[in-house]
N, C-alpha and C positions, 0 to 999 in steps of 0.2 A: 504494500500500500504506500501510495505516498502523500504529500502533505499536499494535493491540489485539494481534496474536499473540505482542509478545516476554510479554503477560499470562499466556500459558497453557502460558509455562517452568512446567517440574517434573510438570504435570497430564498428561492421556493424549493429548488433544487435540495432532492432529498436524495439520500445515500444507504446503499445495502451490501447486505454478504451473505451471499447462499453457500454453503460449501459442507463437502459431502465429511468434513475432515472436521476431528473438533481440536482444537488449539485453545489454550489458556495463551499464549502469544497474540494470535488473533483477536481474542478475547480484549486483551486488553492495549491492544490498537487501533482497536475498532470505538474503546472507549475515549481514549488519547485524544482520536483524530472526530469523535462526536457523530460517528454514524450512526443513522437511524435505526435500520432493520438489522440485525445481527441473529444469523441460524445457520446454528454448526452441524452437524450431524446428518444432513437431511440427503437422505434417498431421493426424494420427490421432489425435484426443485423446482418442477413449472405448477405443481401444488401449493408451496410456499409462496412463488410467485402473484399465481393469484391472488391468494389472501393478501397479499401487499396491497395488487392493485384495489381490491374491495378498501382496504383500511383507508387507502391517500384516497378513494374516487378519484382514480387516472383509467384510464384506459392502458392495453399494453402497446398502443402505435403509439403512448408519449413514454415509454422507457424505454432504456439502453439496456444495452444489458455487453457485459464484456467475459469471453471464456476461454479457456484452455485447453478444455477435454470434451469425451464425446458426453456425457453423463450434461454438460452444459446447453449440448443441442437443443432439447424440448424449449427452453426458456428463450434460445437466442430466434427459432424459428417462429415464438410468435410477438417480440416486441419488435419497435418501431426503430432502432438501431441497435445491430448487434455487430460486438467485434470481437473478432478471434485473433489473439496477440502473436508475434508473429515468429514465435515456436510453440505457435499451439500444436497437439495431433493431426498428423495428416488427415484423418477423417473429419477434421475441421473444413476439409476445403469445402464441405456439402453447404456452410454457412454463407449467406449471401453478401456479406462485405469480409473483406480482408486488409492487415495491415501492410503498407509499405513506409518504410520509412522515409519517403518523401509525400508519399498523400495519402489520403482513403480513397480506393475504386471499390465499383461493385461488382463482384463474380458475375459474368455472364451463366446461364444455365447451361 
């Protein structure tokens, strides 16, 4: 994690962490840096996700969502920008944006 979200104190922009791993590190970087949603453990993370979106009333075309692995798929395929960093798993390429370190494009199908 890094310190761009304690940036968008005050603003609307709200901050999460789905991850299948549970970490007292995590844990307590999540509280450091003032993020919102924090849930460790979780098998089902377009489950979690939902409930996010019920909690803030957003829809998932106003989240981002950012991932690594394939367990990240279900959540990236149904919000409004998803980014697969760029050593994520090959089977990340099925995700429709990808990173280069000069821009974001979007995966052709």
């Amino acid at each position: 994690m890094t310190e761009q979200p304690s940036r968008w104190r005050g603003s609307q922009v709200k901050t999460g962490v789905i991850t299948k791993r549970l970490s007292e590190t995590v844990a307590l970087r999540a509280r450091d840096l003032k993020i919102d949603h924090v849930h460790q453990g979780i098998q089902d993370k377009a489950g979690v996700f939902r409930q996010i979106l019920e909690k803030e009333g957003i829809t998932a075309a106003e989240a981002a969502c950012v991932g690594d692995d394939v367990i990240d798929l279900p959540v990236m395929r149904r919000c409004g920008l998803a980014i697969a960093v760029k050593n994520a798993r090959p089977r990340k390429s099925r995700c429709p944006l990808d990173h280069s370190p000069r821009r974001w494009r979007r995966r052709r199908p």
